[in-house]
C-alpha positions in Angstrom: 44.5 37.2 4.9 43.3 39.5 7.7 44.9 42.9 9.1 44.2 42.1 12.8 41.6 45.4 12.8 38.1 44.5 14.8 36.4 45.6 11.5 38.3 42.7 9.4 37.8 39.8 12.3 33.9 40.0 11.4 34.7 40.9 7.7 36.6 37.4 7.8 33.7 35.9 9.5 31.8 37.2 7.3 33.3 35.3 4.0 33.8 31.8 5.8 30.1 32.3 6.0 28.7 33.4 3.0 31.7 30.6 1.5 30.3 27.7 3.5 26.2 29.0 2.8 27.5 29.2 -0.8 29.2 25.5 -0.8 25.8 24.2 0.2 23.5 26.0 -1.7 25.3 24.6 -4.8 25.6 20.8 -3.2 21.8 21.1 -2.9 21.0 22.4 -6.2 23.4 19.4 -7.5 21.2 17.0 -5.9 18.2 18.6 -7.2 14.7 17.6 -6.1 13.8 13.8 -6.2 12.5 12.8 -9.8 8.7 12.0 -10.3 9.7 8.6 -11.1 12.1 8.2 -8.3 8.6 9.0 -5.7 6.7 6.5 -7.6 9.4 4.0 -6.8 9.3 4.9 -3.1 5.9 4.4 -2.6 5.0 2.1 -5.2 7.7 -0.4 -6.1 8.9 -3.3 -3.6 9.8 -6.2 -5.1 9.7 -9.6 -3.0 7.9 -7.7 -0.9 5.3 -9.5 1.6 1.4 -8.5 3.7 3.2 -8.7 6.9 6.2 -6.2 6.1 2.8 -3.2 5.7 3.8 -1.6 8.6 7.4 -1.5 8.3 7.7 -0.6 4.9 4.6 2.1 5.0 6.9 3.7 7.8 10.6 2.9 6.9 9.9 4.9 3.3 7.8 8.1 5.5 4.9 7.4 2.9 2.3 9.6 4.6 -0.9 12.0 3.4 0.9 15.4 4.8 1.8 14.6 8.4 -1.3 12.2 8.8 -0.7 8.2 7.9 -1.8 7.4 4.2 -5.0 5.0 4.3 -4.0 2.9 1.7 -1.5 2.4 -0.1 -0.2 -0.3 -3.4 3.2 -1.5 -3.4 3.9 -3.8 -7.0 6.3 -6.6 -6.9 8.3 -5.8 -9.8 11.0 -3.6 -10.8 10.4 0.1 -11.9 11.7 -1.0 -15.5 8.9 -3.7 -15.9 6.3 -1.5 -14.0 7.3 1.0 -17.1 6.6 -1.6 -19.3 2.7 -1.0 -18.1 2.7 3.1 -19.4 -0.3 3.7 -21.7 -2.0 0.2 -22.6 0.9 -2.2 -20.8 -0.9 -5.2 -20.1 2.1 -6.9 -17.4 0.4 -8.7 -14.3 2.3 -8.2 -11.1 1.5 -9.4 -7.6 0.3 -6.5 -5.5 0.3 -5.9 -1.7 -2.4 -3.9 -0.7 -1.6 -2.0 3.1 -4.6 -0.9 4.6 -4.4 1.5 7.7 -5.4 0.1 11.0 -4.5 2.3 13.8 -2.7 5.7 13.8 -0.9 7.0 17.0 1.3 10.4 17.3 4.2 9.1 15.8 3.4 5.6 13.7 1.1 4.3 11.3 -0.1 0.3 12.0 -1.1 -1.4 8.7 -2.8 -4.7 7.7 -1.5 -6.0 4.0 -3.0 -8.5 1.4 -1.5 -9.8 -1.7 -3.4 -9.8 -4.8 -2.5 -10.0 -8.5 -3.7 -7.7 -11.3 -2.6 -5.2 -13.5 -1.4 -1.9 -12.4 -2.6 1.2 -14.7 0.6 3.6 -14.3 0.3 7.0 -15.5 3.8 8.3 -17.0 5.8 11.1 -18.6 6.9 11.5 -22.1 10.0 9.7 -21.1 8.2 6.1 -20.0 8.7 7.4 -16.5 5.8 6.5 -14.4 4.8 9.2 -12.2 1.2 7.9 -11.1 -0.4 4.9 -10.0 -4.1 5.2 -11.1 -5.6 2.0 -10.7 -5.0 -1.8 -10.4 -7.1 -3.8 -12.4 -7.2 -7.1 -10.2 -7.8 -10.8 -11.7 -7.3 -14.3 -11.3 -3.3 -15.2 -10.4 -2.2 -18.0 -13.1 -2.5 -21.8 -11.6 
């Protein structure tokens, strides 16, 4: 509670301040930063995906080289769970749309997609958390 003295209006101020700067501060910290395997999942993972959602997906998601559009880009159809089957030697086949950047203008990226099959090399944590798609060995898709 305030005395109604000039000096304890701002001092009041003040505290709401600081309390509210305070409340978020500690909200943020709760949410933390977004987990290594959590990006991989953003950019990598998009199951049922199709070629001809590139574009949307590539900008829906904000996947992007700094402020420029990302020239390529791998999206696996599977979950993250059986894309962390493929840590370290995993051998697990997945479809894989490819989006390739066609045009860039100030504020979108345009992409052209294919669908292949082959297995994606996933680099990962000491948790099984992938963190890194490396490569993706392609093949022959199963008749």
């Amino acid at each position: 509670m305030c005395v109604c003295v000039p000096v304890c209006v701002c001092m009041c101020v003040s505290i709401s301040i600081f309390a509210g700067v305070l409340l978020i501060s500690a909200a943020l910290m709760f949410l933390g930063p977004e987990t290594a395997d959590a990006t991989f999942a953003n950019r990598h993972i998009n199951p049922g995906m199709t070629p001809g959602q590139c574009t949307d997906v590539m900008n829906r998601r904000n996947i992007r080289d700094g402020n420029k559009c990302k020239p390529l880009n791998t999206f696996i159809d599977g979950s993250l769970e059986e894309v962390s089957a493929n840590c370290g030697n995993g051998r697990n086949k997945f479809d894989v749309i490819l989006c390739n950047l066609t045009k860039e203008t100030r504020n979108r990226c345009i992409y052209d997609g294919a669908e292949y099959y082959g297995i994606p090399v996933v680099k990962c944590d000491a948790n099984n958390n992938p963190y890194h798609l490396d490569r993706v060995i392609y093949t022959i898709p199963p008749q």
